[in-house]
Structure formats: structure tokens, C-alpha cells
KEKE-3310 file (N, C-alpha, C; in steps of 0.2 Angstrom, whole numbers, plus 5000, padded with zeros to 4 digits):
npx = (5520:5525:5531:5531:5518:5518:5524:5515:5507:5512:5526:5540:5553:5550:5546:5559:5567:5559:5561:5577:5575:5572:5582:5592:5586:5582:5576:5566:5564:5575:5572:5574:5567:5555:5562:5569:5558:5553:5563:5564:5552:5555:5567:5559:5552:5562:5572:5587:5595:5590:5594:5606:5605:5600:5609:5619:5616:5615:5627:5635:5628:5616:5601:5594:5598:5591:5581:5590:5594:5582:5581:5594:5590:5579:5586:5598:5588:5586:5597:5599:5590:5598:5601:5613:5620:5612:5620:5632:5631:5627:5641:5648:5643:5646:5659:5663:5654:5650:5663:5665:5676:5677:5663:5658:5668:5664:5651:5656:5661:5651:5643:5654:5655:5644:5650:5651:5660:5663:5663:5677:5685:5684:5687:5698:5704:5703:5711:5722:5721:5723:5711:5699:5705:5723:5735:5742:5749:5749:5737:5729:5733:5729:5715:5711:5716:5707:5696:5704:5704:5692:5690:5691:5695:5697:5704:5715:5722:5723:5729:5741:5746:5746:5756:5767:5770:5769:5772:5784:5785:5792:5790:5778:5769:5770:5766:5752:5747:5750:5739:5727:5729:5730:5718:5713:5713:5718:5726:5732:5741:5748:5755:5761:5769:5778:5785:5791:5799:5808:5811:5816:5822:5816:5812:5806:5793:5789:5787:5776:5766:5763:5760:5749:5739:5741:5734:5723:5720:5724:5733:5747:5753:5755:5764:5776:5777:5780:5794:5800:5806:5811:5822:5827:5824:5827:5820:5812:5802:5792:5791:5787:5772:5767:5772:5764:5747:5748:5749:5736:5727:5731:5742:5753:5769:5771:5772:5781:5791:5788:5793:5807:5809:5809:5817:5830:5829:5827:5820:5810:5812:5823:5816:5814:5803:5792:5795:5795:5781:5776:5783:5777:5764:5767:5769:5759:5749:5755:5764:5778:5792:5799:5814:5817:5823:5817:5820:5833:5831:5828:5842:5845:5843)
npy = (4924:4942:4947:4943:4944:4959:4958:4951:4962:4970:4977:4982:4980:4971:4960:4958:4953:4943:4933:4933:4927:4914:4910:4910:4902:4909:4911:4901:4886:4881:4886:4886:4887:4896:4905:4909:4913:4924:4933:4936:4942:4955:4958:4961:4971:4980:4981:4986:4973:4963:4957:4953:4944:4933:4932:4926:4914:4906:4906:4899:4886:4883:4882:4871:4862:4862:4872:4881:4884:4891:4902:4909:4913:4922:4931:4936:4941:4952:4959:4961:4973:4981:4982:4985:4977:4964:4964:4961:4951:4941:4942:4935:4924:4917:4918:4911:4899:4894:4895:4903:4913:4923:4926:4932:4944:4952:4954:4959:4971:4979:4981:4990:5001:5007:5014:5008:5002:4989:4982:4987:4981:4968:4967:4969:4959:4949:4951:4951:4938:4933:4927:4925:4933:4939:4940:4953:4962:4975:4981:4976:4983:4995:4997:4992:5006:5014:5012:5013:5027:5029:5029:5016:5003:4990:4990:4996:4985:4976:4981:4982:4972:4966:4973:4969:4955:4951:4962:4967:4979:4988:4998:5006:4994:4999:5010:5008:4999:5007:5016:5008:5005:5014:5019:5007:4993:4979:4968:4973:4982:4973:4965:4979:4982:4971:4973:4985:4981:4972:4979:4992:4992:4999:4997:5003:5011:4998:4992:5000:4997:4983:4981:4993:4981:4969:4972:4973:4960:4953:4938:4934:4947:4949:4936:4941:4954:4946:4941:4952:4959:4948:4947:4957:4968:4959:4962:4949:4947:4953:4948:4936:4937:4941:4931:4921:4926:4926:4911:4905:4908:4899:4900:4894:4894:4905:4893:4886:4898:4900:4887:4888:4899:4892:4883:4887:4894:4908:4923:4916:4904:4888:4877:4859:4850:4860:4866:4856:4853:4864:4864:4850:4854:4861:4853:4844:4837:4835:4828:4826:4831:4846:4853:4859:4864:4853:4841:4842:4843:4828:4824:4832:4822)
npz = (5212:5217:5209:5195:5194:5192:5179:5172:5169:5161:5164:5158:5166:5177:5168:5161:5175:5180:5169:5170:5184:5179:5171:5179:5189:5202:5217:5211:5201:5191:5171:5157:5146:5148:5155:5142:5135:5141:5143:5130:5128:5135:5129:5114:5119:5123:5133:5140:5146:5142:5130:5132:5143:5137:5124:5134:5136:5125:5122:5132:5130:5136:5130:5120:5105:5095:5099:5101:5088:5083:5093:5088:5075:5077:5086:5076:5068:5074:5075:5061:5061:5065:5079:5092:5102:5098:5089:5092:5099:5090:5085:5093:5097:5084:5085:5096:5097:5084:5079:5066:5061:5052:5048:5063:5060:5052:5059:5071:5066:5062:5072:5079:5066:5074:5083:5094:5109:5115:5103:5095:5103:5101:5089:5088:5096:5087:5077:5084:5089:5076:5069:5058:5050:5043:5056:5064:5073:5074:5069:5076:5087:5084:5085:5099:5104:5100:5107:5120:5119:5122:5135:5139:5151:5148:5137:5139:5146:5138:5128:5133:5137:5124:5121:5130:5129:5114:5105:5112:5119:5132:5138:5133:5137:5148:5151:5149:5159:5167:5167:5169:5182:5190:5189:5196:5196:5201:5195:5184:5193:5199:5186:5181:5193:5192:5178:5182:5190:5181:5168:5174:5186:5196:5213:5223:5218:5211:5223:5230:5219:5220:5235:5236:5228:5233:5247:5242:5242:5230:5227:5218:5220:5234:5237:5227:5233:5247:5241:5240:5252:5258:5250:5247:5253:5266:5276:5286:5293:5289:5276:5279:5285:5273:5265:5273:5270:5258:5254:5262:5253:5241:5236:5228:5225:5238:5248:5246:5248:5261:5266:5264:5273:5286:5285:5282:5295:5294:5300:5310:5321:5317:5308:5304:5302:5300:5290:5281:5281:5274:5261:5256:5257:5244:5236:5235:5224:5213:5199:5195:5205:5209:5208:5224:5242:5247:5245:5251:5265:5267:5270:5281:5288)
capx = (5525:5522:5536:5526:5511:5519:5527:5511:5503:5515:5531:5546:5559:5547:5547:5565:5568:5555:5566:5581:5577:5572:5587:5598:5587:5584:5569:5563:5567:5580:5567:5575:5561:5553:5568:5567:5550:5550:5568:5562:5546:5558:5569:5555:5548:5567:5575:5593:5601:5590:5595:5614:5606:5597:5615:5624:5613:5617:5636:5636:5624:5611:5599:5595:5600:5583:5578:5594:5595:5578:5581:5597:5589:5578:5591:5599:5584:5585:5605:5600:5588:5603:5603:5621:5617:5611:5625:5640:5631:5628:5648:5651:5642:5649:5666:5664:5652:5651:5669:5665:5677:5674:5658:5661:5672:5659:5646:5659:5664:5644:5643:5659:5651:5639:5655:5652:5666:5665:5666:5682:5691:5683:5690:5707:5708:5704:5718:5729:5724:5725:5705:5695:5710:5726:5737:5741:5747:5751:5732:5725:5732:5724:5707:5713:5718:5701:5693:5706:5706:5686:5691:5687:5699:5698:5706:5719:5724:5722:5735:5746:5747:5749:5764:5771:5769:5769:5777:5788:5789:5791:5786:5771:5764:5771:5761:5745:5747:5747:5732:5723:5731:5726:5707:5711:5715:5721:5730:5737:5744:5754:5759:5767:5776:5784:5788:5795:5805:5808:5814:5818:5824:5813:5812:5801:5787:5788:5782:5768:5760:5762:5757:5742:5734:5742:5731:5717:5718:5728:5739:5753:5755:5756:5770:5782:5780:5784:5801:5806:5805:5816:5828:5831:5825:5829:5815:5808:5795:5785:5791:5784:5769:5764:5768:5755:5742:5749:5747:5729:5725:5732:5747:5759:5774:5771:5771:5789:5794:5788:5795:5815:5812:5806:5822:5835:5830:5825:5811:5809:5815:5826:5811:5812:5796:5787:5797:5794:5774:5776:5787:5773:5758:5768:5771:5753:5745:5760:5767:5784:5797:5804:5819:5817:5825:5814:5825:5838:5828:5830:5849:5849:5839)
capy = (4929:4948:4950:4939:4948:4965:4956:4952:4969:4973:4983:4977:4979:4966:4956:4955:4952:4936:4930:4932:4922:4907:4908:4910:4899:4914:4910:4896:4881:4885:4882:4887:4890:4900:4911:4913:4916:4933:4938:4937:4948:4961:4964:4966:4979:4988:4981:4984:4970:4956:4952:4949:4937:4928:4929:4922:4908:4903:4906:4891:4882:4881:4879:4866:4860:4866:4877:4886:4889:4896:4909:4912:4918:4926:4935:4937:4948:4959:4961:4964:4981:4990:4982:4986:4973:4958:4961:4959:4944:4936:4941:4932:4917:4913:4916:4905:4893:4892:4895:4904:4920:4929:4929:4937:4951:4955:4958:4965:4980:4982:4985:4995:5008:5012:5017:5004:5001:4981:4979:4988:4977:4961:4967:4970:4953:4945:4954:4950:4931:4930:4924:4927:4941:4939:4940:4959:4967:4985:4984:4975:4991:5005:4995:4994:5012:5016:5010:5017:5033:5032:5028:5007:5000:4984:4992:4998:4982:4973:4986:4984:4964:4966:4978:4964:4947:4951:4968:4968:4985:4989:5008:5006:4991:5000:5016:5006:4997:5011:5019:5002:5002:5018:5015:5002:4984:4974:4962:4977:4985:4966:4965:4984:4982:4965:4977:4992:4977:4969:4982:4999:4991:5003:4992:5008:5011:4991:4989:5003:4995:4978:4985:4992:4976:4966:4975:4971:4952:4949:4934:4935:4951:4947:4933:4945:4958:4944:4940:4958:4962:4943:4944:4964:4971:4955:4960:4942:4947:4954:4941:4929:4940:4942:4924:4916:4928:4922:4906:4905:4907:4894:4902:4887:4896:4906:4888:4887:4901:4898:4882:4889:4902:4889:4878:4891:4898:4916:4926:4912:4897:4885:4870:4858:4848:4863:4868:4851:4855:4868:4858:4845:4858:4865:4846:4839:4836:4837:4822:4829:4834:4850:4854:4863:4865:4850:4834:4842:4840:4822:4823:4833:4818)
capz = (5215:5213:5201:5188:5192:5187:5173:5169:5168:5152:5166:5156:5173:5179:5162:5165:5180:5178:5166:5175:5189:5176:5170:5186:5196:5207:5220:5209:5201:5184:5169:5152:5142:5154:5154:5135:5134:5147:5140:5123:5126:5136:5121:5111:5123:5123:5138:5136:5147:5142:5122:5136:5145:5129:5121:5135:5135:5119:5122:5138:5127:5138:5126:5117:5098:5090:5100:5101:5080:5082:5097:5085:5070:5079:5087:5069:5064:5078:5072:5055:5063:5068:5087:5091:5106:5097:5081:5096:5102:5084:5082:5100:5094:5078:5085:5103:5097:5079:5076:5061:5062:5045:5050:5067:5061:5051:5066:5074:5062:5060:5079:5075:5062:5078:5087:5101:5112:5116:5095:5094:5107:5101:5082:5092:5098:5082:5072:5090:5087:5069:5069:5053:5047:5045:5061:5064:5081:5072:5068:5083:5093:5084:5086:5105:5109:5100:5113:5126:5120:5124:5144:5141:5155:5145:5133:5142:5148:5131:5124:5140:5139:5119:5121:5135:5126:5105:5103:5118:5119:5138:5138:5131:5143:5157:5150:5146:5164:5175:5166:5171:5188:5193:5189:5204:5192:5205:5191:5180:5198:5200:5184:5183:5198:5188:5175:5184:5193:5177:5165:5177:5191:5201:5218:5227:5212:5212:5229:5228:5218:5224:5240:5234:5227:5239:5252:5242:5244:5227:5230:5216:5224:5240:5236:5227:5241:5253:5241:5240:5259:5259:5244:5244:5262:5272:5283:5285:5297:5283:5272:5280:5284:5264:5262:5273:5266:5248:5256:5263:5246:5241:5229:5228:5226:5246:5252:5244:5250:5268:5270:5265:5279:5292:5284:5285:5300:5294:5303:5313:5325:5313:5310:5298:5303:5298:5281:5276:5281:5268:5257:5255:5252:5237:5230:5234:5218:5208:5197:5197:5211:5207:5215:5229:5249:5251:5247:5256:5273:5272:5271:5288:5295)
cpx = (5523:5525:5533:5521:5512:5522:5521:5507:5506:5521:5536:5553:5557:5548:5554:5568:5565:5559:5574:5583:5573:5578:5593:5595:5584:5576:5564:5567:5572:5575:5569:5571:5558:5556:5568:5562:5551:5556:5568:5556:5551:5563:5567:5552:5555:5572:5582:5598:5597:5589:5604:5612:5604:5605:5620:5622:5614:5623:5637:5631:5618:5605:5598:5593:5595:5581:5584:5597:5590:5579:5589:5597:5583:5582:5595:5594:5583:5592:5606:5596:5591:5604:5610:5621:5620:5618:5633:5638:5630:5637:5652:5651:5644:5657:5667:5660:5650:5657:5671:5670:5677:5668:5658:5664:5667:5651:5651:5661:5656:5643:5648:5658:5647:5642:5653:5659:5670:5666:5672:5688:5689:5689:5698:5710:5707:5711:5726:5729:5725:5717:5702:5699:5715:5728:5738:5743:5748:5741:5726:5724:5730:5716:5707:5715:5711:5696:5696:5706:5696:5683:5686:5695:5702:5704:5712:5724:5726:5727:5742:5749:5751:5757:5771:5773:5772:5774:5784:5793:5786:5787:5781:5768:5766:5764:5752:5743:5745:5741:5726:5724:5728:5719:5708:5710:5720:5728:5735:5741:5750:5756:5763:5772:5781:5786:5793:5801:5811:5813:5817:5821:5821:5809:5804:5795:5783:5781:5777:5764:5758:5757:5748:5737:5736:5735:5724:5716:5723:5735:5745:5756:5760:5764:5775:5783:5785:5792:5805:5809:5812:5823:5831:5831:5826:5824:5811:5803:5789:5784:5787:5776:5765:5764:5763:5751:5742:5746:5740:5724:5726:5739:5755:5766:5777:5773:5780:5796:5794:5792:5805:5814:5812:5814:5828:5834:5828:5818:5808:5813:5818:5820:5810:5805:5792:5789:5794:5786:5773:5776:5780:5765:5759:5768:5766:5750:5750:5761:5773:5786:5802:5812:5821:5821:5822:5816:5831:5837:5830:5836:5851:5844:5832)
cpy = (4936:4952:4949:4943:4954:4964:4956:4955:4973:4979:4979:4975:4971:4958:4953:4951:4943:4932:4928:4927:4914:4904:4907:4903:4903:4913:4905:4892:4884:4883:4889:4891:4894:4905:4915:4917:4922:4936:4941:4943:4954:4966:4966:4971:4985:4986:4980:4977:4964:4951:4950:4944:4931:4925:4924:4913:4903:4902:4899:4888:4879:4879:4877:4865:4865:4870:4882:4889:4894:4904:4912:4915:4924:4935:4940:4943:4954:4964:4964:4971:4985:4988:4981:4980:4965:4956:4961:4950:4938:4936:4936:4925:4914:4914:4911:4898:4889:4891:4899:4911:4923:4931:4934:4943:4955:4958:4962:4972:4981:4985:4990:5003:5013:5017:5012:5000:4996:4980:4980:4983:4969:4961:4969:4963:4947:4945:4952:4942:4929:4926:4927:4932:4937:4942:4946:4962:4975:4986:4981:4980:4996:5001:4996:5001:5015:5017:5013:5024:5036:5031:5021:5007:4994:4985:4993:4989:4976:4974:4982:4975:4964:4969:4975:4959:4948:4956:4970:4974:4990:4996:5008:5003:4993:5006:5013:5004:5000:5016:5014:5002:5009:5020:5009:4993:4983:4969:4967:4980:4979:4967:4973:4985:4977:4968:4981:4987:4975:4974:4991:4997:4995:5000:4997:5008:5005:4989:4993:5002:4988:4977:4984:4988:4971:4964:4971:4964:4948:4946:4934:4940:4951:4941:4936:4950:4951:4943:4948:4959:4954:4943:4948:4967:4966:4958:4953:4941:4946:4951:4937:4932:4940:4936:4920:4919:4927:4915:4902:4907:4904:4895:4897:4890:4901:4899:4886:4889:4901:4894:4882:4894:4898:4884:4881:4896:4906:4919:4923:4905:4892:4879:4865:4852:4852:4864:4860:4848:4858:4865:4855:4848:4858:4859:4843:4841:4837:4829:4822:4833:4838:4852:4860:4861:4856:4842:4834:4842:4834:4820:4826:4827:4818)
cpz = (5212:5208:5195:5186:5190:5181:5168:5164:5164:5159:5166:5161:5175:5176:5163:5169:5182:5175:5169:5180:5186:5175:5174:5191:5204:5211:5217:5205:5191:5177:5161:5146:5141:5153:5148:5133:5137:5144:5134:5124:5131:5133:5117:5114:5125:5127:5136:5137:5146:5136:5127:5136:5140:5125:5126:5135:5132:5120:5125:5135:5132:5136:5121:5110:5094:5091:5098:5093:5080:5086:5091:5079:5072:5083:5082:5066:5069:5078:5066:5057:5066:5075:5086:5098:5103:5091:5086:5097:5097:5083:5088:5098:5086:5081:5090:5101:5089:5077:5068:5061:5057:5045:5056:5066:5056:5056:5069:5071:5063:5066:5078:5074:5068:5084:5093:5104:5112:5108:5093:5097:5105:5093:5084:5091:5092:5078:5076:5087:5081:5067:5063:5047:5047:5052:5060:5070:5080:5073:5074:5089:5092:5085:5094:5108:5104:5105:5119:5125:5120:5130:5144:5144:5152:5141:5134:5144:5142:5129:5129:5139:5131:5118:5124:5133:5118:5105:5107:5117:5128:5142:5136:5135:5150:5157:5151:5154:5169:5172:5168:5180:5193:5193:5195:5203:5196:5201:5189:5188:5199:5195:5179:5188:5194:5184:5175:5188:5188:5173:5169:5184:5197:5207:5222:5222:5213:5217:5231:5225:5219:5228:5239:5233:5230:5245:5250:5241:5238:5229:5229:5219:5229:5241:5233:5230:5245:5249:5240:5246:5260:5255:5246:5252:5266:5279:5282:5290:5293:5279:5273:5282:5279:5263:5263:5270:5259:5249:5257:5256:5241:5234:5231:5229:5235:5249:5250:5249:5259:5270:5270:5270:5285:5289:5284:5291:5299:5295:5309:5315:5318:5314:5303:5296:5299:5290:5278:5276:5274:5260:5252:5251:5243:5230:5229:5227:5212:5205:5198:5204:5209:5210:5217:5234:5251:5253:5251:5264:5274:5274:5276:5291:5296)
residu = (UNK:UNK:UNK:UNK:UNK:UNK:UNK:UNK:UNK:UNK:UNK:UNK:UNK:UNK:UNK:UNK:UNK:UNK:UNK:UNK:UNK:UNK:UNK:UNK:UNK:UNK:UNK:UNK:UNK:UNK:UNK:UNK:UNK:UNK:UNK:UNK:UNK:UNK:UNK:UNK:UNK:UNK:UNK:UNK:UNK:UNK:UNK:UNK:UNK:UNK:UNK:UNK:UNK:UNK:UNK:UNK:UNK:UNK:UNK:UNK:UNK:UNK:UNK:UNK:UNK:UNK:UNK:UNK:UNK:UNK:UNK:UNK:UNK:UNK:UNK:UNK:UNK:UNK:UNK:UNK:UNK:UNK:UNK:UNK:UNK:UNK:UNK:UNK:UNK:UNK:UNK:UNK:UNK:UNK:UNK:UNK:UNK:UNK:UNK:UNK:UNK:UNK:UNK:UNK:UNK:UNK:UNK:UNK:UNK:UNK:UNK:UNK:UNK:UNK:UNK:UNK:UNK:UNK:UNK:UNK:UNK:UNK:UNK:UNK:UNK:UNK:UNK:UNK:UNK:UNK:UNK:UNK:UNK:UNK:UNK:UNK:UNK:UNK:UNK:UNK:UNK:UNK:UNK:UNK:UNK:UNK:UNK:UNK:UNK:UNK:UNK:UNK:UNK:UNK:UNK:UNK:UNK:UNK:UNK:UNK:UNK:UNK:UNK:UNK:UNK:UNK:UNK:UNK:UNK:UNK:UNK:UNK:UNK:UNK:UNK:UNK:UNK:UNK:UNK:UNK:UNK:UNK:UNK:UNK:UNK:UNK:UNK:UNK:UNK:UNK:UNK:UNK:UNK:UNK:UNK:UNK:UNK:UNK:UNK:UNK:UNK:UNK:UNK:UNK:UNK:UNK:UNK:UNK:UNK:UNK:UNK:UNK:UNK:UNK:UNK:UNK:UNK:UNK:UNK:UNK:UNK:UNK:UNK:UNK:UNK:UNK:UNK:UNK:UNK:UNK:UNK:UNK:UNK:UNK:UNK:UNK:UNK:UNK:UNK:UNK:UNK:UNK:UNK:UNK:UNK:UNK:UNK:UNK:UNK:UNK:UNK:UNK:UNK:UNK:UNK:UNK:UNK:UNK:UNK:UNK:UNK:UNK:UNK:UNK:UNK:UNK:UNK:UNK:UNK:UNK:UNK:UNK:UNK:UNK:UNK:UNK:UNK:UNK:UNK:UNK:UNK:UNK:UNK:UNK:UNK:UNK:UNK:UNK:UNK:UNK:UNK:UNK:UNK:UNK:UNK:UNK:UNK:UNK:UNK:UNK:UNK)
# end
């Protein structure tokens, strides 16, 4: 192929890319070693994104027992020359696949020192889950707003879930949330609307940002639109409207809520053939019969 051949010719994009498609598969058969080999010679030639794919390799263990201590100390000496790169992905790999986390927070802070961004949020989430460190959420959030006050999104949502779950302090993950939601985070848009529902009652705000990510395909969205438009606006046109599109993605709770409008008659024809269509989705695969509208079907008949 002529990618090989300018790989050949020492043009590291090439080199890369060569590797790449060992390692993905891409245009030929998946062939590991292969992958190592041309990844390996584009990080020694500089390439910035191919000591990633070397590390992820290692992360999903693709390769294998012996080989992969050796690509690891390898890796290891390009972590002790200051690559701010290789010293996240040795701290990656001692904390996902070794489990070592003292080690880890140790790469992490080295990356740290160089100011890089991903090492502040990983030393976040150490200190969040109690890994290597004592537990800590006072000191998992100033490594966190490190990172957000250097415009990391991740960051932002890190902080914004911490402030929701551990600190629960609602002002803060509303603050953190709509900094994330206005960057266009689908997730953080749904759960600021559950918030602004949740603790400000603010039904309007709510549904704009629902809305917004709604639009863009997400599902949970899309299902507590359809219960506001049901519960609070009793429009059950749009109700039912949000829920098939929650539904057609398969969000178990839409099929719920479908099948009490199709059972009480609202929005549509009183049916209970079809509510108990719905009914059935929400229960298939379940071991448990939660109680729902749907035991009540057989007692009309």
C-alpha cells in the first residue's frame, strides 16, 4: 500500500498511520505486533498521538503477557525523559491495570509539575475516590477547578457531578453544569434541567435545557420533556411526541409512560391492547414485576 511505502521513506504521519491501521484493523487484517512496531518507531520520531495508541493498547490489554512488560518499560523510559504523554499513560496503567494507585498519583503529579490538564483531573479523581490518597472532596475540587479554570469541559463536569453526589451543594453543580452545557454537553444540559427542577423549581429554564438536548437525540431528556408537557402542561400531544422518540431508543421508562397514556386515554383513543404493548416492552427482560398501570389491565378484562 502507498502508506507503507511513505512510511517506509522515514514520513512519520505515514509511520503512524501504518500503525494505526494494525492496530484498528483498518484496510487490513488487525496484527498487533505490527501495530507496535510502526507506533513505536513514531514516538521515537516525535509523533504526538502515537505513545496514545501504544498506551491504550496496554490499557484493553491487547498485548500480550511478555510482550506487554517489555512495551511497558519501554514506555517507562520515555516517562522518566520528561514525556508529559508517556508519564499520564504509565499513571493510567498502574491505576486500571496494575491497580497500583501510589504509584499512579505519583505519574500523575509529574505530568502535573508540566501543568498538563488530563493530570490534574485524573489527581481529582483520585482524591474523589479515595485511590492511592486518603479520600478528600475539599482537595479533589481545587485539582478540578485547576483544570476548569484552564477551559477543560471535563473539568467542569467532574466538579459539577462532585458538588451533586458528595458535597451536595446545589449552587455550585448548577454553576459547574451550565458552564458545561453551554459548551453544548448534551448530558450536563439534562442533568441541569433535573437540577433547576430539582432544587429552584424553575419549570421554564428546566425545559430549555431539556429541549436543547432533547433536539439533539438525547433520550433521558426526551423522556422528562415528555413528563413535563404531561404532568405540568397536560399537553399530551407532545407528551407522547418525546416519548416515542425516548422510546425508539430504547429508554425503558418512555414505554411506561406510553402505555398509561394509551391506558388512561390521554392524547389518544383509550387502548388497552396497546398500553399493554408498551407495558410489556418496559417488563421484557426483567425478573421483577414492578408496579405499574400494567397489572391493572387484566382487571379491566
Amino acid at each position: 500500500m502507498w502508506l507503507k511505502k511513505a512510511a517506509e521513506k522515514n514520513h512519520v504521519e505515514s509511520i503512524y498511520q501504518v500503525g494505526r491501521m494494525y492496530k484498528d484493523g483498518i484496510g487490513t487484517k488487525r496484527n498487533c505486533t505490527e501495530a507496535l512496531k510502526w507506533l513505536r518507531l513514531a514516538t521515537e520520531q516525535g509523533h504526538p498521538r502515537a505513545i496514545l495508541s501504544i498506551g491504550c493498547m496496554l490499557l484493553v490489554k491487547e498485548v500480550e503477557n511478555e510482550e506487554a512488560e517489555k512495551v511497558f518499560q519501554w514506555l517507562l523510559s520515555i516517562a522518566n525523559k520528561g514525556n508529559v504523554e508517556a508519564q499520564i499513560k504509565i499513571g493510567d496503567i498502574y491505576s486500571r491495570v496494575k491497580e497500583d494507585y501510589m504509584a499512579a498519583m505519583k505519574w500523575y503529579k509529574k505530568a502535573a509539575r508540566q501543568g498538563y490538564i488530563r493530570a490534574y483531573i485524573h489527581i481529582g479523581d483520585m482524591y474523589d475516590l479515595g485511590r492511592g490518597v486518603t479520600r478528600n472532596t475539599t482537595t479533589a475540587a481545587r485539582w478540578f477547578k485547576k483544570a476548569a479554570n484552564l477551559g477543560s469541559e471535563e473539568a467542569y463536569i467532574s466538579l459539577a457531578h462532585l458538588y451533586t453526589y458528595k458535597k451536595r451543594t446545589h449552587k455550585q453543580a448548577i454553576y459547574w453544569h451550565t458552564l458545561s452545557a453551554e459548551q453544548g454537553n448534551e448530558a450536563s444540559q439534562y442533568f441541569l434541567a433535573r437540577l433547576l427542577v430539582k432544587t429552584q423549581q424553575d419549570i421554564p429554564q428546566a425545559m430549555k435545557w431539556f429541549t436543547i438536548s432533547a433536539e439533539k437525540g438525547f433520550g433521558l431528556s426526551q423522556v422528562y420533556l415528555g413528563a413535563i408537557y404531561e404532568e405540568v402542561q397536560q399537553d399530551y400531544t407532545k407528551a407522547i411526541q418525546w416519548y416515542t422518540k425516548a422510546a425508539e431508543q430504547k429508554v425503558s421508562w418512555a414505554y411506561n409512560s406510553l402505555g398509561n397514556l394509551y391506558f388512561y386515554g390521554k392524547g389518544v383513543t383509550q387502548d388497552y391492547a396497546t398500553a399493554i404493548s408498551w407495558y410489556k416492552k418496559r417488563l421484557k427482560g426483567k425478573k421483577g414485576m414492578p408496579y405499574t398501570t400494567w397489572h391493572i389491565c387484566f382487571t379491566k378484562g
